[in-house]
Each structure stands twice: as C-alpha cells, then as structure tokens.
KEBA-123886 format. One record per atom (N, C-alpha, C): residue in three letters; z, y, x. Coordinates in steps of 0.001 Angstrom, whole numbers, padded with zeros to 6 digits, always signed. Layout:
! residues N
ALAZYX ...
! end
This chain:
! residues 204
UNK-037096-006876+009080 UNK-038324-007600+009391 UNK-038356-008921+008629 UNK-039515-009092+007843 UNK-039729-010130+006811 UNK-039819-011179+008423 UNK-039430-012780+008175 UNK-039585-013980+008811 UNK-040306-015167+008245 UNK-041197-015667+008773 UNK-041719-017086+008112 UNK-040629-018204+007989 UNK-040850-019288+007334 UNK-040281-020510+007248 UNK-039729-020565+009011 UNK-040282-020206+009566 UNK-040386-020844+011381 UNK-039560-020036+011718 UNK-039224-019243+011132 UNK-037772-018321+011417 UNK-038530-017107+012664 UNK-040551-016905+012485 UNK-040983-016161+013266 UNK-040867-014459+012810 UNK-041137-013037+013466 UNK-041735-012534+012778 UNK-042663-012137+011870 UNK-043188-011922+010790 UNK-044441-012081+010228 UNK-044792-010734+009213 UNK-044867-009536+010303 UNK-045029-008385+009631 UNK-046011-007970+008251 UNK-047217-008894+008540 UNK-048025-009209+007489 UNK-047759-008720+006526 UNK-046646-010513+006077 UNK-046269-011072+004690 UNK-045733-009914+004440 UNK-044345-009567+005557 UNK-043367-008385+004971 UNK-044015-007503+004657 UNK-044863-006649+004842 UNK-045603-005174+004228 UNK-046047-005791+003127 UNK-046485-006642+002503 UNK-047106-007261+001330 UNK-046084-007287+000749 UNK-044728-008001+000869 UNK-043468-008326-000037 UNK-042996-007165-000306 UNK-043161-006117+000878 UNK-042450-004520+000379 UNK-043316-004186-000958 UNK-044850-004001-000486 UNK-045507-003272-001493 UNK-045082-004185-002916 UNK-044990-005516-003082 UNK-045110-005954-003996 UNK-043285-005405-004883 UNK-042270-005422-004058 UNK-041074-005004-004732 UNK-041771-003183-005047 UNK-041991-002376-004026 UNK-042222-001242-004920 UNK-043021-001217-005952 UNK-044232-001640-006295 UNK-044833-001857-007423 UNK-044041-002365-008378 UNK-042639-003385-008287 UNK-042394-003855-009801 UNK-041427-002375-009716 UNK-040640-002389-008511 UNK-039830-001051-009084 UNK-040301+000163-010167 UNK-041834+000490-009439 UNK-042130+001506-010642 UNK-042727+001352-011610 UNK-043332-000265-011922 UNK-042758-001098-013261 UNK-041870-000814-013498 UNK-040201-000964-013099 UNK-039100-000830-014004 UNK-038614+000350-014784 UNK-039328+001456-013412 UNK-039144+002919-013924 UNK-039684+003032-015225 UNK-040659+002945-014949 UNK-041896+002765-016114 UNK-040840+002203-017619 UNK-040784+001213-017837 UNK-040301+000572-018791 UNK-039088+001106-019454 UNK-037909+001401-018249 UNK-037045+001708-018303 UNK-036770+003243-018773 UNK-037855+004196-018892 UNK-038390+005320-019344 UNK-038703+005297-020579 UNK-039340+004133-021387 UNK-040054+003784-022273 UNK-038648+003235-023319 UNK-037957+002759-022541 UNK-036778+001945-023752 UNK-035908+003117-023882 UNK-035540+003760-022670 UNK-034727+005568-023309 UNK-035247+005952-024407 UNK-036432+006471-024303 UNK-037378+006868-025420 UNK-037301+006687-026651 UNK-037438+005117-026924 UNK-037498+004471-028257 UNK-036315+004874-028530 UNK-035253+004252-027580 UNK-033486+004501-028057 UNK-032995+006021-028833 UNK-033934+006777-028026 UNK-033885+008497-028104 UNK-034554+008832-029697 UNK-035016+008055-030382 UNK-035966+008234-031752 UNK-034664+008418-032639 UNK-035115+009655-033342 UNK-034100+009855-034692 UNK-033952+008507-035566 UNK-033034+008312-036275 UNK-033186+006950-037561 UNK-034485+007390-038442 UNK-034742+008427-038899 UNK-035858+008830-040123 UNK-036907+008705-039349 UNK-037442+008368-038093 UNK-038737+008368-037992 UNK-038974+006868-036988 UNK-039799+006389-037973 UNK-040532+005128-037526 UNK-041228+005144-036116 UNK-041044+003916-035103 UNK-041507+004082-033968 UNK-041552+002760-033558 UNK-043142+002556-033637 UNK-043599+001533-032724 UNK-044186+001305-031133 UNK-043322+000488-030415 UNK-044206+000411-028689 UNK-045076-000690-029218 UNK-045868+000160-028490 UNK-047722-000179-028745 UNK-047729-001424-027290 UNK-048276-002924-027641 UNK-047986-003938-026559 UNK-048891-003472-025648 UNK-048645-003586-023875 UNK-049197-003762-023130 UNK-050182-004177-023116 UNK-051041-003488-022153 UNK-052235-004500-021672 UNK-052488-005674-021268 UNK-052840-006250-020310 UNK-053238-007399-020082 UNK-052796-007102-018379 UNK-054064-006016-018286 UNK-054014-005814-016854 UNK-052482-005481-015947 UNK-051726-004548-016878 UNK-050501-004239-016375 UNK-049513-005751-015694 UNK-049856-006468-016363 UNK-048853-007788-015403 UNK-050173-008895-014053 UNK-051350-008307-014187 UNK-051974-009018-013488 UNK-052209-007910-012473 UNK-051921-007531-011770 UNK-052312-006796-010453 UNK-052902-005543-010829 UNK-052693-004943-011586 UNK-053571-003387-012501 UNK-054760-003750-012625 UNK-055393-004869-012843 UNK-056766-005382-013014 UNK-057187-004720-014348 UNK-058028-003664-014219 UNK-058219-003118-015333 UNK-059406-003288-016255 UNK-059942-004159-015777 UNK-061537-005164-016271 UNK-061150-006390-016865 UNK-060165-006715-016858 UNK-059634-008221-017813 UNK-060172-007890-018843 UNK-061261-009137-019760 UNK-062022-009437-020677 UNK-061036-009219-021805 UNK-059713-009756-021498 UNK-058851-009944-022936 UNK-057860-009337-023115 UNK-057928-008240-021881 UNK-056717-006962-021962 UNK-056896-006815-023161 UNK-055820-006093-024209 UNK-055651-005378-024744 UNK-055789-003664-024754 UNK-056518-002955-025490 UNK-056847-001633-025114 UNK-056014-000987-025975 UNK-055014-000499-025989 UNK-054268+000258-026756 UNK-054511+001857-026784 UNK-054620+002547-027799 UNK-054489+004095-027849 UNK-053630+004795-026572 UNK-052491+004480-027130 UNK-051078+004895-025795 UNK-050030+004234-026522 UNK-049022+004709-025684 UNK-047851+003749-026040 UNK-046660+004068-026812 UNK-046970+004840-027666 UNK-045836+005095-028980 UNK-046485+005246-029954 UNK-046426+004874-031344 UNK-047124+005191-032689 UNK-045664+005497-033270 UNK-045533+007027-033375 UNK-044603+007594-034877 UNK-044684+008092-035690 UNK-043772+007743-036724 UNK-044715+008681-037930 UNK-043262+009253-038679 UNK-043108+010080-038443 UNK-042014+010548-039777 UNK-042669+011737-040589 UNK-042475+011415-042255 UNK-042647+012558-042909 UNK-042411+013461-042531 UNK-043569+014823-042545 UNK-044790+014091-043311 UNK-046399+014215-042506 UNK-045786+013848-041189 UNK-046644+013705-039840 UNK-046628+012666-039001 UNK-047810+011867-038154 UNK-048104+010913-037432 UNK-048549+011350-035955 UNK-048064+010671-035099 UNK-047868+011123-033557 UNK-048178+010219-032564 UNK-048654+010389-031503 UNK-049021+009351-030886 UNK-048342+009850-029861 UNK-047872+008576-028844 UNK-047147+009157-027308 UNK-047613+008419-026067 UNK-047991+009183-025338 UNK-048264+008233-023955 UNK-047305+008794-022992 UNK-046297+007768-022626 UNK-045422+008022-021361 UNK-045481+008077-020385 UNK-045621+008778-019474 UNK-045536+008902-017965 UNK-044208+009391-016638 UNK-043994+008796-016111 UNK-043289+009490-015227 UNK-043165+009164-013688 UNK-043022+010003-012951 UNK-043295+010207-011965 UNK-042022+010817-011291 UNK-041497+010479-009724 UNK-040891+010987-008829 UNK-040777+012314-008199 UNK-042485+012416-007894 UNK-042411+013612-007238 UNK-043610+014734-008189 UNK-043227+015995-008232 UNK-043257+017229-009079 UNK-044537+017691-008964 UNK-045749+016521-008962 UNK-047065+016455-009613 UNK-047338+014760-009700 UNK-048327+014697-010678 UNK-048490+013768-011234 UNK-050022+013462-011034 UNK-050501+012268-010445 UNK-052130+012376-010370 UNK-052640+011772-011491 UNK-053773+012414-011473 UNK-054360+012010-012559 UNK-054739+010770-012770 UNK-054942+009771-011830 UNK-054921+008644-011794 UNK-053540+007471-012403 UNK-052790+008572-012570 UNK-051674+007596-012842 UNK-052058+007858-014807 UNK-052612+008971-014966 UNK-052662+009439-016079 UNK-053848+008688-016996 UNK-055028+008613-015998 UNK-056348+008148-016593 UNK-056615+006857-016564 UNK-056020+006480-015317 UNK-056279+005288-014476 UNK-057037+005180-013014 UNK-057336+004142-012859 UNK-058552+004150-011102 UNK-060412+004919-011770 UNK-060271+005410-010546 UNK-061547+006211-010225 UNK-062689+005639-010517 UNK-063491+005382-011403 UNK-064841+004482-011196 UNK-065853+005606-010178 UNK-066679+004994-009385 UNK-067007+005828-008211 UNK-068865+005790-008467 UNK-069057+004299-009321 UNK-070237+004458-009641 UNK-070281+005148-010866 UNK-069735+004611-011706 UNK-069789+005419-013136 UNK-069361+007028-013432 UNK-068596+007349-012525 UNK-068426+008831-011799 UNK-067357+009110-013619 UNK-066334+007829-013359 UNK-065645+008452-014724 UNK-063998+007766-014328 UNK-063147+008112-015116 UNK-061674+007121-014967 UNK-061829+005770-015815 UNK-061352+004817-015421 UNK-061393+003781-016345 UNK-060220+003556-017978 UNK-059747+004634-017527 UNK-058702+004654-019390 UNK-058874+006228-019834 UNK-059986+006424-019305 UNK-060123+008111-019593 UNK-060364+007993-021286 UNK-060710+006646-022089 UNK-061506+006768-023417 UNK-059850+006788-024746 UNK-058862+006603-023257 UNK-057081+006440-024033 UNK-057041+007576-024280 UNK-057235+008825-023524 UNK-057087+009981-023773 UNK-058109+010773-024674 UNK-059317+010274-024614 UNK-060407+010908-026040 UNK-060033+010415-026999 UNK-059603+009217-027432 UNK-059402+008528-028528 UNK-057894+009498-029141 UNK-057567+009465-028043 UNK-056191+010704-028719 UNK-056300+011852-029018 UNK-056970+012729-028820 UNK-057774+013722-028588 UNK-058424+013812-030466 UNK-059233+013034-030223 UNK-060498+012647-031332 UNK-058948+012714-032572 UNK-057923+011630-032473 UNK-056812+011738-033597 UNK-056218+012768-034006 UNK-055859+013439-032704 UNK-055097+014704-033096 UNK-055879+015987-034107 UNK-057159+015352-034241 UNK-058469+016465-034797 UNK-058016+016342-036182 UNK-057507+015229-036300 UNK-056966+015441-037739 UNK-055493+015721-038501 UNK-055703+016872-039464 UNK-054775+017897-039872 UNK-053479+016087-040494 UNK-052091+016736-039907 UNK-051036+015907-039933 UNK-050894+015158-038774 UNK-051584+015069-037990 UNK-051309+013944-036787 UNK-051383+015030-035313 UNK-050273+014751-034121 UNK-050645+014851-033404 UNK-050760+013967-032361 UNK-051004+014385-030830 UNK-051032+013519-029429 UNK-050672+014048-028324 UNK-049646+013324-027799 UNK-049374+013756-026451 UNK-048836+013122-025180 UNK-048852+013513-024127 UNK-049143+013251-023041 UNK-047537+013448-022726 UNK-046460+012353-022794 UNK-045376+012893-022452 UNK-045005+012665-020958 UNK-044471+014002-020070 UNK-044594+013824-018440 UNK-043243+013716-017846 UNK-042406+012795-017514 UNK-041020+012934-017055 UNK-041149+012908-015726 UNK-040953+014412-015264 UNK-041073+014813-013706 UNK-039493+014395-013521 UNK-038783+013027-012526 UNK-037987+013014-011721 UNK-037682+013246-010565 UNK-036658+013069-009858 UNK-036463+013671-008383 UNK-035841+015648-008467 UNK-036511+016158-007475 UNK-035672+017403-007778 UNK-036132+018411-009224 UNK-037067+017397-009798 UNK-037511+018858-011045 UNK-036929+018177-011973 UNK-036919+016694-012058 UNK-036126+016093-013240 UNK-036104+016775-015005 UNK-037124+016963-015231 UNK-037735+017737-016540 UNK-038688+016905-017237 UNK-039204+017087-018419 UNK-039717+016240-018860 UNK-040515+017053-020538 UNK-042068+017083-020251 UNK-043054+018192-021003 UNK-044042+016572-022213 UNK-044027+017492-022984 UNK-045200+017040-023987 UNK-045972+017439-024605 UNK-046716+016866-023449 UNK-048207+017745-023356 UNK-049504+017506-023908 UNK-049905+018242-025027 UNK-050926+017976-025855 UNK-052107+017147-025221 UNK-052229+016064-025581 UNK-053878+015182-024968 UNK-055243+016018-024423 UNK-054974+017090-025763 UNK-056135+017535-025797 UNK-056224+018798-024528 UNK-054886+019597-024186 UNK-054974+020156-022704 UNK-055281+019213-021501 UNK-054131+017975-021207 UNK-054461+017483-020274 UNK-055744+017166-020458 UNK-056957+016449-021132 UNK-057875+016176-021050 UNK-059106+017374-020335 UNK-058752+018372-021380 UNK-059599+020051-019782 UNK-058868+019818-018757 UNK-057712+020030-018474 UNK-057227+020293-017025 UNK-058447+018933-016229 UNK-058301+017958-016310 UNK-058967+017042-015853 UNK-060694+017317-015482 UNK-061038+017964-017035 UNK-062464+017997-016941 UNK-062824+019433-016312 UNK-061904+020349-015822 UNK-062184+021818-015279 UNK-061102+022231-013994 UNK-059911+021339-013790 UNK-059737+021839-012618 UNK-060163+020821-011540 UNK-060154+021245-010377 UNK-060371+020631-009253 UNK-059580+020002-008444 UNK-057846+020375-008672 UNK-057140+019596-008342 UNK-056843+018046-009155 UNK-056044+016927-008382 UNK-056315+015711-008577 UNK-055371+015356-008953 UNK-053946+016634-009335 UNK-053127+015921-009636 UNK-052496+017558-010610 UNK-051376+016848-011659 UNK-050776+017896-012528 UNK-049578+018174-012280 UNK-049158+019249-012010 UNK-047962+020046-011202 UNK-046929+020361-012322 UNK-045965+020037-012402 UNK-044862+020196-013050 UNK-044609+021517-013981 UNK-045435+022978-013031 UNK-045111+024106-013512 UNK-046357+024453-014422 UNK-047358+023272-014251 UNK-048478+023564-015524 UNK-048173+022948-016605 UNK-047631+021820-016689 UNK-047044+020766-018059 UNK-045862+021597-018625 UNK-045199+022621-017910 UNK-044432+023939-018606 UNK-045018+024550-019581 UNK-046032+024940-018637 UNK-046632+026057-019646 UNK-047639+025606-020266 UNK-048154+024489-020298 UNK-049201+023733-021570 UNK-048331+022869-022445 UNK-047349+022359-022075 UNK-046311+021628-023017 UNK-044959+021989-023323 UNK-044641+021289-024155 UNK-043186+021278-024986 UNK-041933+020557-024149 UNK-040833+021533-023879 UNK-040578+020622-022811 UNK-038888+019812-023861 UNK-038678+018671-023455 UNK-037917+017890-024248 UNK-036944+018003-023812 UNK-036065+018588-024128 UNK-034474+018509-023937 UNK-033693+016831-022975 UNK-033242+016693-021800 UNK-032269+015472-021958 UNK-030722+015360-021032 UNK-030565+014735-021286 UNK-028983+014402-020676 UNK-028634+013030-020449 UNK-027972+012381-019367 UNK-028018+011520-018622 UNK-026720+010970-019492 UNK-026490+009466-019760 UNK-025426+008968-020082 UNK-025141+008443-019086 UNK-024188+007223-018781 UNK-023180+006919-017565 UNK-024707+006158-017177 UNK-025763+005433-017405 UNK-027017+005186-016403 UNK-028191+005506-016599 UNK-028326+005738-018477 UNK-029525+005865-019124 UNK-029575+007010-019397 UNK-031162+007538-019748 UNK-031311+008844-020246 UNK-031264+009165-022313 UNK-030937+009991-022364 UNK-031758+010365-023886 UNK-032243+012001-023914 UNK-033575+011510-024657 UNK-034300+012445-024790 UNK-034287+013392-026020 UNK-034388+014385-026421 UNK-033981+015362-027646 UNK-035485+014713-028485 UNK-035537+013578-028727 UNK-037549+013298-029474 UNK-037238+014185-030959 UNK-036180+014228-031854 UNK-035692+014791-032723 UNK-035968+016148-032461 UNK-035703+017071-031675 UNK-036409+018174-031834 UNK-037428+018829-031373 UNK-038398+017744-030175 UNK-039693+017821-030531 UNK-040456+017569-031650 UNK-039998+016703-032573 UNK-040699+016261-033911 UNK-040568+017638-034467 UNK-039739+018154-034439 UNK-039621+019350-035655 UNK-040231+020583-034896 UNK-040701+020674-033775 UNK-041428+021716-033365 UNK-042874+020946-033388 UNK-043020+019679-033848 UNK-044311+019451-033930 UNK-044758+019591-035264 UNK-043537+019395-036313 UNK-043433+019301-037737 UNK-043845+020904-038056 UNK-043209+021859-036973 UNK-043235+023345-037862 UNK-044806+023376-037616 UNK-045242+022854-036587 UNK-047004+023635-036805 UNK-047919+022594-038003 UNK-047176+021481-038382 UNK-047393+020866-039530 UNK-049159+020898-039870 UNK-050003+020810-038421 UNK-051312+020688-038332 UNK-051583+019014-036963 UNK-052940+019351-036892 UNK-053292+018373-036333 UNK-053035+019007-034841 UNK-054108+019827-034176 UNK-054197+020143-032731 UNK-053000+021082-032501 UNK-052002+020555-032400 UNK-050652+020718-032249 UNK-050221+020309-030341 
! end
C-alpha cells in the first residue's frame, strides 16, 4: 500500500504509481527488444533506429504538433535490397491491433498511426524494397514472425477480431529464428534477410 508524506494510506496515488511503473516497464520491454535487434544485424547490412516520436515520452499523446512521424522503426539496407522494420512485442499470444496501429479515433472511425502502416505498404510496392511488421510473441509462445505490412494491413481492414493471434503471424509471416544469451536475446535478422533477398522483389 502506497503512503502519503503523513505516513496515511493513499490508494489513489498508489494505483497511479503502479500504472505509471508498468507503463515504463513495457517501455523497457519495448526498447530492450529493439537494442537485441540492432545487436542481432549481420556486419554487411546497414541499420538505422529510426528516432522516436515525441508522443512516446509524453504520456502516448499522439497529437503533439512536433512529434516526429516516422515510417517504423528500422531502415536496412543490405545489397542489393532495402527493408523497413516495425517492432512489436507483446506478452501474451495475441497482439491488439492497437498496440500495432495505435488508439482508436472514434470520430474519424480510423487508427491514429494506421498512415505508418500504408506508408509501408505503399514502399514495399516497389521492386527491391520490402516491409514488415516484426511480432515477438513472449510468455508461453515466445516466437517471433515477420510479417509483411501489407498482410497485417487486410487482417485489420477484413477481420473482425481486434487483436492478431500468434498462430496467424505463423502462417502470414517469416518466423525468425532466436536464442537467449545469459539475459539478452539474438535474433537470426541474417537469415531473414536472405529469405527476403531470395524473393529479391518488392511485395515480399
């Protein structure tokens, strides 16, 4: 039980201080997913993290005037193909789409980062480049798919469920090899490149 200065109970504050530690926690996940990743990049292929938004350190405020709007959050390119990556991961063995798109606009009847995923979409249209949606299901499925933009983007616009199930990012994506070192992960990104390299097209 969180206590005020007065040494009172103050259940309030405490449910606020909880939510606020779980939110950075899955900040850390988040990040801490993201630096495996980079670490996980072959030497021959170039890889930039694409900077944060704005909104991500202000409360998920996703209307900040001076956010930054980024594509997604990996730009790679190794001969003689260019790739885009958006990271995700998640605990439990579906993923909502909200974590994927962003918050619900309710008047505009749309997601508010739904234009991250067309814009990837729209890239991958062109022959040498692809985009994907990479999904690291942790907890008991602990797997991890990369999943073309351009599927997740139908699943969204044609199914009716609200969230993406582990055993569909199977079978619409590439699933990435990994293995746990004594705390960190690495990911096989080396031989997803070359199964992205053999179709050596765009809508890959």
């Amino acid at each position: 039980m969180y206590r005020n200065p007065e040494h009172y109970p103050d259940p309030t504050a405490g449910a606020a201080l909880c939510q606020l530690r779980r939110k950075e926690n899955r900040l850390n996940t988040g990040k801490q997913f993201e630096a495996d990743w980079k670490k996980s990049m072959p030497p021959d292929a170039w890889c930039y993290r694409l900077k944060d938004s704005a909104a991500t350190y202000y409360g998920g405020n996703e209307n900040l005037s001076f956010s930054v709007d980024n594509i997604c959050d990996f730009d790679v390119y190794r001969y003689p193909m260019h790739h885009y990556f958006e990271l995700k991961t998640i605990e439990t063995p579906s993923i909502p789409l909200t974590k994927i798109f962003g918050s619900f606009d309710r008047d505009k009847q749309k997601y508010h980062k739904l234009k991250h995923i067309t814009d990837m979409v729209a890239a991958a249209s062109y022959k040498g480049q692809t985009a994907h949606v990479v999904i690291n299901y942790r907890g008991k499925v602990n797997r991890t798919f990369a999943v073309p933009a351009s599927a997740v983007l139908e699943y969204m616009q044609t199914q009716t469920r609200k969230s993406i199930p582990w055993q569909w990012a199977a079978l619409n994506g590439i699933e990435v090899e990994q293995h746990l070192l004594r705390v960190h992960w690495r990911y096989d990104v080396n031989g997803l490149l070359k199964k992205l390299e053999g179709g050596n097209a765009g809508n890959v």
